[in-house]
mmCIF entry with sequence, helices, sheets and N, C-alpha, C, O atoms, coordinates in Angstrom:
data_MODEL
# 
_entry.id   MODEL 
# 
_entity.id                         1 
_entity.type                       polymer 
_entity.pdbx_number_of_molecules   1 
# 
_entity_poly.entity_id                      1 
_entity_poly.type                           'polypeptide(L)' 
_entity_poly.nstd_linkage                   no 
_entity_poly.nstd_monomer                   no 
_entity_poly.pdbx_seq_one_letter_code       
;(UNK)(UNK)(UNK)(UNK)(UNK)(UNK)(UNK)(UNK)(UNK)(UNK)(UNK)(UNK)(UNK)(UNK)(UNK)(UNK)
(UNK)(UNK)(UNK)(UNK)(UNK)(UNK)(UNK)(UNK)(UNK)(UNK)(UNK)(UNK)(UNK)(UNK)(UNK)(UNK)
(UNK)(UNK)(UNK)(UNK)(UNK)(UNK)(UNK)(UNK)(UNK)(UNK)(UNK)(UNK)(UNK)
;
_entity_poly.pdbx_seq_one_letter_code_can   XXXXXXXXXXXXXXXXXXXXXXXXXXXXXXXXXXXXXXXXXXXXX 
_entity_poly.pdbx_strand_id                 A 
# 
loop_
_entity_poly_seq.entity_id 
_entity_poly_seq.num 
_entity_poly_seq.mon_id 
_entity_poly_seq.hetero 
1 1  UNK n 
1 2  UNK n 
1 3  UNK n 
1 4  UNK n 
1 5  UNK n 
1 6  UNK n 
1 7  UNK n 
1 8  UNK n 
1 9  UNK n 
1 10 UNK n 
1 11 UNK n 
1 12 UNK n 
1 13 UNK n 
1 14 UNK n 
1 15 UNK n 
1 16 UNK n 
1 17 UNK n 
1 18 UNK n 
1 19 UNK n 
1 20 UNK n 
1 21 UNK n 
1 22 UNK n 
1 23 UNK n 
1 24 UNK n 
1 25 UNK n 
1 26 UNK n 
1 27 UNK n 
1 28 UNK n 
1 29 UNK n 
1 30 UNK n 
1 31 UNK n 
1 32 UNK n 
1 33 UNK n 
1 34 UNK n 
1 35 UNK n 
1 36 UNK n 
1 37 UNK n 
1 38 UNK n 
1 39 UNK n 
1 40 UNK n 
1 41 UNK n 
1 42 UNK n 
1 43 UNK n 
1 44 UNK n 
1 45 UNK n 
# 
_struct_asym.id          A 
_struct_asym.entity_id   1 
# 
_struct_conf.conf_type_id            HELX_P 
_struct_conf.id                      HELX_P1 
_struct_conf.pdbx_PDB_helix_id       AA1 
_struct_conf.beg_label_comp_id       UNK 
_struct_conf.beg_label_asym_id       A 
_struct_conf.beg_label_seq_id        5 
_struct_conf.pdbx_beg_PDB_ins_code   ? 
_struct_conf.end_label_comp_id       UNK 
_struct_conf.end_label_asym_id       A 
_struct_conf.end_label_seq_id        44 
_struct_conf.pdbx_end_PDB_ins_code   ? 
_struct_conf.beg_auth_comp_id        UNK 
_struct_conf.beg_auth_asym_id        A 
_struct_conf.beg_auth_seq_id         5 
_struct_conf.end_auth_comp_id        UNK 
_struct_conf.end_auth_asym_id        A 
_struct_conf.end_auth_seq_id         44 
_struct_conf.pdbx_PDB_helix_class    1 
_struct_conf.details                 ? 
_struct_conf.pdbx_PDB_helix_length   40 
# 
_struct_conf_type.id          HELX_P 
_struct_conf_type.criteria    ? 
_struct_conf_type.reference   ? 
# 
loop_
_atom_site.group_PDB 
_atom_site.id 
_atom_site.type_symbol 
_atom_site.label_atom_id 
_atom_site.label_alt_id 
_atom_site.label_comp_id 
_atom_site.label_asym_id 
_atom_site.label_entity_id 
_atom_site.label_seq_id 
_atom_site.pdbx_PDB_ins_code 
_atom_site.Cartn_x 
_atom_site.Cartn_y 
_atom_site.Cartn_z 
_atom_site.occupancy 
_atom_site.B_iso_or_equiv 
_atom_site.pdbx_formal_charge 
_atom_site.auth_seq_id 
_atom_site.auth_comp_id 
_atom_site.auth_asym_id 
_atom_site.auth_atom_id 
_atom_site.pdbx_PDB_model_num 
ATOM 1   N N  . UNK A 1 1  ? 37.551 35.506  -9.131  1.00 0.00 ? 1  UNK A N  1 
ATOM 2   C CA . UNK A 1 1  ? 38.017 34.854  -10.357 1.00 0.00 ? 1  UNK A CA 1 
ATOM 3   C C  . UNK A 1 1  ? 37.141 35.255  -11.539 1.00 0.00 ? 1  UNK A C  1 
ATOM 4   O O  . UNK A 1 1  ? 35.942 35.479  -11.373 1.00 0.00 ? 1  UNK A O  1 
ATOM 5   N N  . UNK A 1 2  ? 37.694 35.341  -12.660 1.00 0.00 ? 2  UNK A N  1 
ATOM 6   C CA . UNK A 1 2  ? 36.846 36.315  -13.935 1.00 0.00 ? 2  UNK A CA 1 
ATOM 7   C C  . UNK A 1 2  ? 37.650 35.236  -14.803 1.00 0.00 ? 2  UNK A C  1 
ATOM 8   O O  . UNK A 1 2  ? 38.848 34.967  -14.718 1.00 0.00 ? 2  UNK A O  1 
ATOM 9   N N  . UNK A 1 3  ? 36.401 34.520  -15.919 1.00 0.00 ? 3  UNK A N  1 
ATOM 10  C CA . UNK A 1 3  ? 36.482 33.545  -16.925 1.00 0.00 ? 3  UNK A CA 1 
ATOM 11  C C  . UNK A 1 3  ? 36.327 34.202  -17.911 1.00 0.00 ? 3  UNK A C  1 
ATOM 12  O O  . UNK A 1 3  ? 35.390 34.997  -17.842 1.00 0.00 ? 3  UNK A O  1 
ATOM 13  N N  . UNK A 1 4  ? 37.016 34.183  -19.035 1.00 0.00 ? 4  UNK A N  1 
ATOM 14  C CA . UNK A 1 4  ? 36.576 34.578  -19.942 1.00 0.00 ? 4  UNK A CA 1 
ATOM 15  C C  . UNK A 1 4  ? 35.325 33.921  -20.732 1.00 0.00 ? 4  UNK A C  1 
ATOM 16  O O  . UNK A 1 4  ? 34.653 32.926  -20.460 1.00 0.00 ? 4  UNK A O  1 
ATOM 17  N N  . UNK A 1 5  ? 35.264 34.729  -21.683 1.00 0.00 ? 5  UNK A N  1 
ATOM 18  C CA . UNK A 1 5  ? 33.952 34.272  -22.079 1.00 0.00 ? 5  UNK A CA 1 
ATOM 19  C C  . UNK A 1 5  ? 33.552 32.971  -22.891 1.00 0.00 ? 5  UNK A C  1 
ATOM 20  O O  . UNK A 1 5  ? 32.565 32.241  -22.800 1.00 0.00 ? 5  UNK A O  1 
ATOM 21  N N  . UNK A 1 6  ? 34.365 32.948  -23.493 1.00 0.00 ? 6  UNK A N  1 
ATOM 22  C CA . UNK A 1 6  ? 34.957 31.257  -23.739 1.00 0.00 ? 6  UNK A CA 1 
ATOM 23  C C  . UNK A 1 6  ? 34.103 30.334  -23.116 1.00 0.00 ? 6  UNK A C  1 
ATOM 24  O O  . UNK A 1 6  ? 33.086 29.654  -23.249 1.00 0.00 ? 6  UNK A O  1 
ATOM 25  N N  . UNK A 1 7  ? 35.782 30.912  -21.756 1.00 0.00 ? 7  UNK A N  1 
ATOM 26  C CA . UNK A 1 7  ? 35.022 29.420  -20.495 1.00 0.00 ? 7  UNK A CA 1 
ATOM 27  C C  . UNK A 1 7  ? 34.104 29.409  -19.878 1.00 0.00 ? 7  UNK A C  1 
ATOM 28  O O  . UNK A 1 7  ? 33.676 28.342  -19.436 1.00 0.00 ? 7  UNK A O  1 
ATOM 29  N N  . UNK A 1 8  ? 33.343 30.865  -19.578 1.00 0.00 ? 8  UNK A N  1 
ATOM 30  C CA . UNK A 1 8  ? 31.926 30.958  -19.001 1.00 0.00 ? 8  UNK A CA 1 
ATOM 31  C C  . UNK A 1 8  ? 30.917 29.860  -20.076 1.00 0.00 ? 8  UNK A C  1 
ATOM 32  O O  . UNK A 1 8  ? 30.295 28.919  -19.585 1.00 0.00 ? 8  UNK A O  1 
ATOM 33  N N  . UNK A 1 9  ? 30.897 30.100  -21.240 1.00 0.00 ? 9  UNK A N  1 
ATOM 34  C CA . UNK A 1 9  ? 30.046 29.601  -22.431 1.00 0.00 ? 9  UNK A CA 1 
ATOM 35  C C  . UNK A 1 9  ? 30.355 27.886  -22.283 1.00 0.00 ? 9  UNK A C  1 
ATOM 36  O O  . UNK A 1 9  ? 29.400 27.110  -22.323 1.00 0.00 ? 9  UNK A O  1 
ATOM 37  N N  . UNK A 1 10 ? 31.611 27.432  -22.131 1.00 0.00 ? 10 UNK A N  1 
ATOM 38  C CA . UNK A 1 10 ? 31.809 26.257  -22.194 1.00 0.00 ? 10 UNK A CA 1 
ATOM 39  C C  . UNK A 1 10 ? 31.013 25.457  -20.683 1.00 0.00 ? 10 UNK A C  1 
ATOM 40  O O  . UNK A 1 10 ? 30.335 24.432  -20.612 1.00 0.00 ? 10 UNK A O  1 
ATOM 41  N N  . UNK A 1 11 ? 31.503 26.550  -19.485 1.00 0.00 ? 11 UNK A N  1 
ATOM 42  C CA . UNK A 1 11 ? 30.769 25.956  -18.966 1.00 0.00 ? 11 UNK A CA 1 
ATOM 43  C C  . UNK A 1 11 ? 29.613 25.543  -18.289 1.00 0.00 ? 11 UNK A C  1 
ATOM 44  O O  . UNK A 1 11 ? 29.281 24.747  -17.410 1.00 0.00 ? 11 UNK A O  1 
ATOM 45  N N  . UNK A 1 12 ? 28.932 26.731  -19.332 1.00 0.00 ? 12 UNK A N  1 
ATOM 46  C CA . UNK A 1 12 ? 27.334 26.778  -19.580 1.00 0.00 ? 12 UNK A CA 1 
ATOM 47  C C  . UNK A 1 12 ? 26.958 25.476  -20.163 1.00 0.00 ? 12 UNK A C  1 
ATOM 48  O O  . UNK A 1 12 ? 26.269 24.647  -19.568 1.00 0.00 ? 12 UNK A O  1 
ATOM 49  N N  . UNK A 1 13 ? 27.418 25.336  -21.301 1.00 0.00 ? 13 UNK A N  1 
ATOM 50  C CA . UNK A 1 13 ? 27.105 23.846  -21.872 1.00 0.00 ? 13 UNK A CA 1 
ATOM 51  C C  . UNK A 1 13 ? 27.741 23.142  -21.198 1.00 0.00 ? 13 UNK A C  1 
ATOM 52  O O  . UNK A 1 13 ? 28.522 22.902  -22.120 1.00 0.00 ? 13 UNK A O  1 
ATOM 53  N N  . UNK A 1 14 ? 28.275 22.364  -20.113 1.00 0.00 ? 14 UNK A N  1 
ATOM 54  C CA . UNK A 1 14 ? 28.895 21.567  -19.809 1.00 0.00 ? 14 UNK A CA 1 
ATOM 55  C C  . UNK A 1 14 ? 27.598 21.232  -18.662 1.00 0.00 ? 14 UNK A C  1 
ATOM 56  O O  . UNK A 1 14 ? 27.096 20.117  -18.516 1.00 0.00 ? 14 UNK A O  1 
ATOM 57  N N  . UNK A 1 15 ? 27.219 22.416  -17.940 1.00 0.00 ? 15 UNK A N  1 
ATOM 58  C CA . UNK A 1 15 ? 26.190 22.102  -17.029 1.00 0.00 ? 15 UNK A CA 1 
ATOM 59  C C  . UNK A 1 15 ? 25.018 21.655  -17.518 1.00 0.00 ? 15 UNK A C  1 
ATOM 60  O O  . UNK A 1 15 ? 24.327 20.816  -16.941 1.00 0.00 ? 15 UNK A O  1 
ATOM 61  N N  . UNK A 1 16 ? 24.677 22.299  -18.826 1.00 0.00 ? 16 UNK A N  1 
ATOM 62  C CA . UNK A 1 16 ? 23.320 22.305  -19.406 1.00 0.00 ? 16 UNK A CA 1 
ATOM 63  C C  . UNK A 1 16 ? 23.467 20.485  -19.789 1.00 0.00 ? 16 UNK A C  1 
ATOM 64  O O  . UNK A 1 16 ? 22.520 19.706  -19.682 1.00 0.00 ? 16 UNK A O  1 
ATOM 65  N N  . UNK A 1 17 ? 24.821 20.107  -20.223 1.00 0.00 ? 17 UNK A N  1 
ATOM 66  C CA . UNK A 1 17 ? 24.929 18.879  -20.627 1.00 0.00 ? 17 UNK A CA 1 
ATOM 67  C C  . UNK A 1 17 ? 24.269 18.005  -19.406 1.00 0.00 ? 17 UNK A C  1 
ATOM 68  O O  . UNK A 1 17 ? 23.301 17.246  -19.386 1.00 0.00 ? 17 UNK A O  1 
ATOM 69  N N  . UNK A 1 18 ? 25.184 18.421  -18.408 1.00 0.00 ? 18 UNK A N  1 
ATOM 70  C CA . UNK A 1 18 ? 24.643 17.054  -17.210 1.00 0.00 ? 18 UNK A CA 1 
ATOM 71  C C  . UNK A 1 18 ? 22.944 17.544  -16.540 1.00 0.00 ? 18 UNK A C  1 
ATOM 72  O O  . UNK A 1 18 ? 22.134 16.690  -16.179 1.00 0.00 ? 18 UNK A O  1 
ATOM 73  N N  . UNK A 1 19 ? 22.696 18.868  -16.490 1.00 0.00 ? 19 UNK A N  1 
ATOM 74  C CA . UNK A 1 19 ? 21.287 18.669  -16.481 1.00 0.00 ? 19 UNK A CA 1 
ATOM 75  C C  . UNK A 1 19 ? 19.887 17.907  -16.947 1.00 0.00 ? 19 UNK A C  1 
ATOM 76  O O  . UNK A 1 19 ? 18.871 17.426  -16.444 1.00 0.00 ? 19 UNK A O  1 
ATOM 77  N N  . UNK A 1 20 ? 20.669 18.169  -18.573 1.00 0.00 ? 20 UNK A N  1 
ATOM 78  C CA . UNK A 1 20 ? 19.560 17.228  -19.677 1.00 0.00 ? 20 UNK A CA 1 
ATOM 79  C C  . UNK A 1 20 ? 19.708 15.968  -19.683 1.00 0.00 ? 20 UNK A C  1 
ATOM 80  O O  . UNK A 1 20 ? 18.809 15.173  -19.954 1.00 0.00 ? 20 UNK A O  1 
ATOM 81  N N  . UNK A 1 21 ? 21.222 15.586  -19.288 1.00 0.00 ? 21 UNK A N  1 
ATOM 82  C CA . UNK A 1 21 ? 21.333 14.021  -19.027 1.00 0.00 ? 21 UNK A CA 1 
ATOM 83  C C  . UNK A 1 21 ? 20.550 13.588  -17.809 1.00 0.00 ? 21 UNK A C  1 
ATOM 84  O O  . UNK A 1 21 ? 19.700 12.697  -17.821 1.00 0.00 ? 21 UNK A O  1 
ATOM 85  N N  . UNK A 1 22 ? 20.934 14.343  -16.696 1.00 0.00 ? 22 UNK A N  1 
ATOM 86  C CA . UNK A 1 22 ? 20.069 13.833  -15.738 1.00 0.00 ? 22 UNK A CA 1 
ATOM 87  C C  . UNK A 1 22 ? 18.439 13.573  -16.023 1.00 0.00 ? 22 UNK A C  1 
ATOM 88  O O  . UNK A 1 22 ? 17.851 12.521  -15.771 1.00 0.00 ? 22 UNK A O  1 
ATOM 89  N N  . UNK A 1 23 ? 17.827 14.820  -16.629 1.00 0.00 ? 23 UNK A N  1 
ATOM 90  C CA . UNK A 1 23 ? 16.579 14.575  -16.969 1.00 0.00 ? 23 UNK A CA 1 
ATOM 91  C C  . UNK A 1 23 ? 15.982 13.988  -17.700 1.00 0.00 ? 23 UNK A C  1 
ATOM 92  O O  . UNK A 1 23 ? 14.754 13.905  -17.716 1.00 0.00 ? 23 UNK A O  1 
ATOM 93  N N  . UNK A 1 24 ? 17.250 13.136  -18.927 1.00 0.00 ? 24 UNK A N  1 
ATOM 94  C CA . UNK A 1 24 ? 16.440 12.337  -19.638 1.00 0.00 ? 24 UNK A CA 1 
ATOM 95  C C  . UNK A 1 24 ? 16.919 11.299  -18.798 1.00 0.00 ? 24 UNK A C  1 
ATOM 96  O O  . UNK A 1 24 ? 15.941 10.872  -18.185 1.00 0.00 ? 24 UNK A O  1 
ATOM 97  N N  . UNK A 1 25 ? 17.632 10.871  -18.568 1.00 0.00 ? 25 UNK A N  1 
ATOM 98  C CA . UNK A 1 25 ? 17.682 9.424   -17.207 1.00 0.00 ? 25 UNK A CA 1 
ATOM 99  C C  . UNK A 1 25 ? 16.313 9.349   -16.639 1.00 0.00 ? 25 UNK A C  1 
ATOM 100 O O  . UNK A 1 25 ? 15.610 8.426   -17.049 1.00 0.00 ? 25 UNK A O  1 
ATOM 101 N N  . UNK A 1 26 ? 15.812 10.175  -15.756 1.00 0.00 ? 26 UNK A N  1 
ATOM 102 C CA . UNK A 1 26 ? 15.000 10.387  -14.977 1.00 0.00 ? 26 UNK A CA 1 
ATOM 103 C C  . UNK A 1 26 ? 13.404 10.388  -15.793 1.00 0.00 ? 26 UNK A C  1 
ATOM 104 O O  . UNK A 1 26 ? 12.249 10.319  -15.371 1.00 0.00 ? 26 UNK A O  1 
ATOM 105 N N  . UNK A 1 27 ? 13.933 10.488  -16.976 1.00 0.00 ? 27 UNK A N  1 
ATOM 106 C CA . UNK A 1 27 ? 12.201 10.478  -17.840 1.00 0.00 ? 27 UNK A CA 1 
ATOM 107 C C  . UNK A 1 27 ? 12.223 8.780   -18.330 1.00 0.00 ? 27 UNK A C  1 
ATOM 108 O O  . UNK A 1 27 ? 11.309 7.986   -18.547 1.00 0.00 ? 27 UNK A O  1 
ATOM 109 N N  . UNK A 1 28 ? 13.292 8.692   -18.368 1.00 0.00 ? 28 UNK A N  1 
ATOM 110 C CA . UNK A 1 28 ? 13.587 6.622   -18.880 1.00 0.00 ? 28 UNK A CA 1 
ATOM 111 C C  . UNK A 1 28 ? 12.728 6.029   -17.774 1.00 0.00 ? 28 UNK A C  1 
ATOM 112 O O  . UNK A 1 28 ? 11.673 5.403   -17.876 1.00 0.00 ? 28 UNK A O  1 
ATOM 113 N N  . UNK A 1 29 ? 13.681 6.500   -16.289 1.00 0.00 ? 29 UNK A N  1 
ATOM 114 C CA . UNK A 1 29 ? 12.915 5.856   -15.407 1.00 0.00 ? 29 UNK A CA 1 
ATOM 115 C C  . UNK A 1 29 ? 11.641 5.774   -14.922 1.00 0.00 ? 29 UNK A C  1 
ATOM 116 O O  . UNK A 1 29 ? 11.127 5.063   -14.059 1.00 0.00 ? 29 UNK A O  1 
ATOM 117 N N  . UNK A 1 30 ? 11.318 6.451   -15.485 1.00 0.00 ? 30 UNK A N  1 
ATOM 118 C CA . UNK A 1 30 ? 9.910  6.984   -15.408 1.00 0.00 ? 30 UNK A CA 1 
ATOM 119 C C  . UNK A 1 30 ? 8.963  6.360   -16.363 1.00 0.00 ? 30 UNK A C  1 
ATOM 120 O O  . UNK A 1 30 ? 7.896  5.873   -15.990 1.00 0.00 ? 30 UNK A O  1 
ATOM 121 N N  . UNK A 1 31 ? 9.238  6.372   -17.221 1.00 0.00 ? 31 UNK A N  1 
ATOM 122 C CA . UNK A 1 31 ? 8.538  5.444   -18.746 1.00 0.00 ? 31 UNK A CA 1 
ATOM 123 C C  . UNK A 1 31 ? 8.716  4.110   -18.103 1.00 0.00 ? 31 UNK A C  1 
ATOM 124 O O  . UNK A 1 31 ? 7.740  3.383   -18.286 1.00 0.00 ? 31 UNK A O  1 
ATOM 125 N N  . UNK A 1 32 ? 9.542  3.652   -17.503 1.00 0.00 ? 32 UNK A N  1 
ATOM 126 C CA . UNK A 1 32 ? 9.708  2.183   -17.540 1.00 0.00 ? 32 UNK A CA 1 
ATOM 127 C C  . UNK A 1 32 ? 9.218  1.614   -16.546 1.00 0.00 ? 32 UNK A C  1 
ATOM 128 O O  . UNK A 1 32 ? 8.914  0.428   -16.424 1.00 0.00 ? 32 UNK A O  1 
ATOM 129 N N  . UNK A 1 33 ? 9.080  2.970   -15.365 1.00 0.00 ? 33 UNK A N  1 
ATOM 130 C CA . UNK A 1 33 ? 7.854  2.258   -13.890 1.00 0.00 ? 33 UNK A CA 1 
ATOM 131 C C  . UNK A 1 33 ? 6.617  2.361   -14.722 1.00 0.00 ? 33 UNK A C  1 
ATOM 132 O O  . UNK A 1 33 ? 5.918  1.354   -14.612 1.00 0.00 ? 33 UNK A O  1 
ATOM 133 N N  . UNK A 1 34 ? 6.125  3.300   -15.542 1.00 0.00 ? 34 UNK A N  1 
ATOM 134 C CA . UNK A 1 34 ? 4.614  3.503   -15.724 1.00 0.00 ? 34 UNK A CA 1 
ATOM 135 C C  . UNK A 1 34 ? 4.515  2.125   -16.596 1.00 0.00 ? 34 UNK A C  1 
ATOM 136 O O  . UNK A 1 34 ? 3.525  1.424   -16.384 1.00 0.00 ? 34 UNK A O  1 
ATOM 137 N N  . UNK A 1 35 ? 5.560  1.648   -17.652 1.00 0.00 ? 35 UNK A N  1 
ATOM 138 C CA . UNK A 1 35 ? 5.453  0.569   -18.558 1.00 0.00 ? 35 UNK A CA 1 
ATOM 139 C C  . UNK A 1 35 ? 5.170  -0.551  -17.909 1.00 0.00 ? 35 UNK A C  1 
ATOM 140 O O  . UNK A 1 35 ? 4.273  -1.301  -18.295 1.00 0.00 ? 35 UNK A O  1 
ATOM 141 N N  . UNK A 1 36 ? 5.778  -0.747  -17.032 1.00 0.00 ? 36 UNK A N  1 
ATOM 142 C CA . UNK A 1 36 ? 5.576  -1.961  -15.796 1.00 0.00 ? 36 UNK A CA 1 
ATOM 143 C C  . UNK A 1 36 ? 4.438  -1.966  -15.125 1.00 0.00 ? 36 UNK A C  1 
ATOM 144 O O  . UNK A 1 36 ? 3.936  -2.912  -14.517 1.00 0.00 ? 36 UNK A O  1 
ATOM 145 N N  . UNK A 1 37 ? 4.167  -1.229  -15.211 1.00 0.00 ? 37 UNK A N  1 
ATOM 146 C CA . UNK A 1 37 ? 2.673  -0.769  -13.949 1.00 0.00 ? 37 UNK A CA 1 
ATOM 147 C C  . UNK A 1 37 ? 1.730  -1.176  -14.727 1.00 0.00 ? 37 UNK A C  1 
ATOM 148 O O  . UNK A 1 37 ? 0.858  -1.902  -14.250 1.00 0.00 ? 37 UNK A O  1 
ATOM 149 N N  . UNK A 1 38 ? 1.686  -0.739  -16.315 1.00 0.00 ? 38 UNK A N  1 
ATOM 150 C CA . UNK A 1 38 ? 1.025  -0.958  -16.955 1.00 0.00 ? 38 UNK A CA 1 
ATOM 151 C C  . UNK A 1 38 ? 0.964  -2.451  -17.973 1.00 0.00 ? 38 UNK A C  1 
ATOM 152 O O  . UNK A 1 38 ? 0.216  -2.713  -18.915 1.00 0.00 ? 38 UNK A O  1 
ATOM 153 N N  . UNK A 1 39 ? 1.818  -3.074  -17.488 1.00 0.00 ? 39 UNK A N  1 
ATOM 154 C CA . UNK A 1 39 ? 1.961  -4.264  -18.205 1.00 0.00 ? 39 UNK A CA 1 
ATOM 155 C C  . UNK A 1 39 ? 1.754  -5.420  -17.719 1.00 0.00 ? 39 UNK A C  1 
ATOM 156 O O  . UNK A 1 39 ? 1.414  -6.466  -18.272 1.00 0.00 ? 39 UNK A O  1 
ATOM 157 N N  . UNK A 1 40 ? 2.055  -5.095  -16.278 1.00 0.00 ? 40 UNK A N  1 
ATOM 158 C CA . UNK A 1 40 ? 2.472  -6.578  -15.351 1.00 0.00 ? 40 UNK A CA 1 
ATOM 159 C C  . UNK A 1 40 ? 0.825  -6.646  -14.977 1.00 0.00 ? 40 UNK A C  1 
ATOM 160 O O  . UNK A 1 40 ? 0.423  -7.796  -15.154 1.00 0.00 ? 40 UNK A O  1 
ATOM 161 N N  . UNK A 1 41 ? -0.016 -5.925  -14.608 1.00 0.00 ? 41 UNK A N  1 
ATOM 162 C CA . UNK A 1 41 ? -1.308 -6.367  -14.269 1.00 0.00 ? 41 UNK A CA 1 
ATOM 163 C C  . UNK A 1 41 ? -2.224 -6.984  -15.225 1.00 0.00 ? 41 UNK A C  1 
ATOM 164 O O  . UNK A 1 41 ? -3.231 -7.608  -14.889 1.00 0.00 ? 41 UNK A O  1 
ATOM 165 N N  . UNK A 1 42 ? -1.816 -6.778  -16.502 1.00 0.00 ? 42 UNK A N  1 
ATOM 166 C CA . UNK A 1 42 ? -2.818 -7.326  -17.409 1.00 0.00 ? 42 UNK A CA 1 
ATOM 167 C C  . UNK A 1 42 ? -2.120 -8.854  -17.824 1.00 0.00 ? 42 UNK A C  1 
ATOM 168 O O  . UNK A 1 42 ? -2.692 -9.923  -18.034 1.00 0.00 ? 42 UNK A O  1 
ATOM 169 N N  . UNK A 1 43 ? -0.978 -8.592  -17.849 1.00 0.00 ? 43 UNK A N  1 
ATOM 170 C CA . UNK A 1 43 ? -0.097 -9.994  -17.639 1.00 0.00 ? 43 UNK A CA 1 
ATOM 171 C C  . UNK A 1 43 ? -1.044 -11.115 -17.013 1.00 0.00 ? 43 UNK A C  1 
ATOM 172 O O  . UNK A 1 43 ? -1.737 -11.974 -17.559 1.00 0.00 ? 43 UNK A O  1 
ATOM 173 N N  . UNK A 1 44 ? -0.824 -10.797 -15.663 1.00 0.00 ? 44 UNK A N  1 
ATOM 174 C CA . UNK A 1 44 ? -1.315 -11.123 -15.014 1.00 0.00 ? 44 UNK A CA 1 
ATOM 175 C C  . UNK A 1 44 ? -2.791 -11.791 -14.779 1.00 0.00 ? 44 UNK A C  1 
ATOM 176 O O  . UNK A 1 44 ? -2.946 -12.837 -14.148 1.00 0.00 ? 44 UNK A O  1 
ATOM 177 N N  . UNK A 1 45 ? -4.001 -10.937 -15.457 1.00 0.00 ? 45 UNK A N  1 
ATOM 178 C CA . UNK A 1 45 ? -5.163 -11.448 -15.393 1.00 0.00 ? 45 UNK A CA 1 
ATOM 179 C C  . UNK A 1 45 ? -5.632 -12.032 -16.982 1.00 0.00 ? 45 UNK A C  1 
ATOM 180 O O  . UNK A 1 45 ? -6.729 -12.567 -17.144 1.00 0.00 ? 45 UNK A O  1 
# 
């Protein structure tokens, strides 16, 4: 199967889209364990 170049390009960005989504998901979750980690112990004492 041969895409033109169009749809190759489109679905370059289409992947690149759900990549960066995934990775900013994954950087949220990440900020928000370290935020917790870092919050709840001083809470705490």
């Amino acid at each position: 199967m041969f895409h033109s170049v169009a749809e190759l390009v489109r679905l370059a960005e289409e992947k690149q889209c759900k990549i960066s989504r995934v990775m900013l998901e994954r950087e949220v979750a990440l900020r928000q364990v370290l935020f917790q980690g870092f919050c709840s112990p001083s809470r705490r004492s």
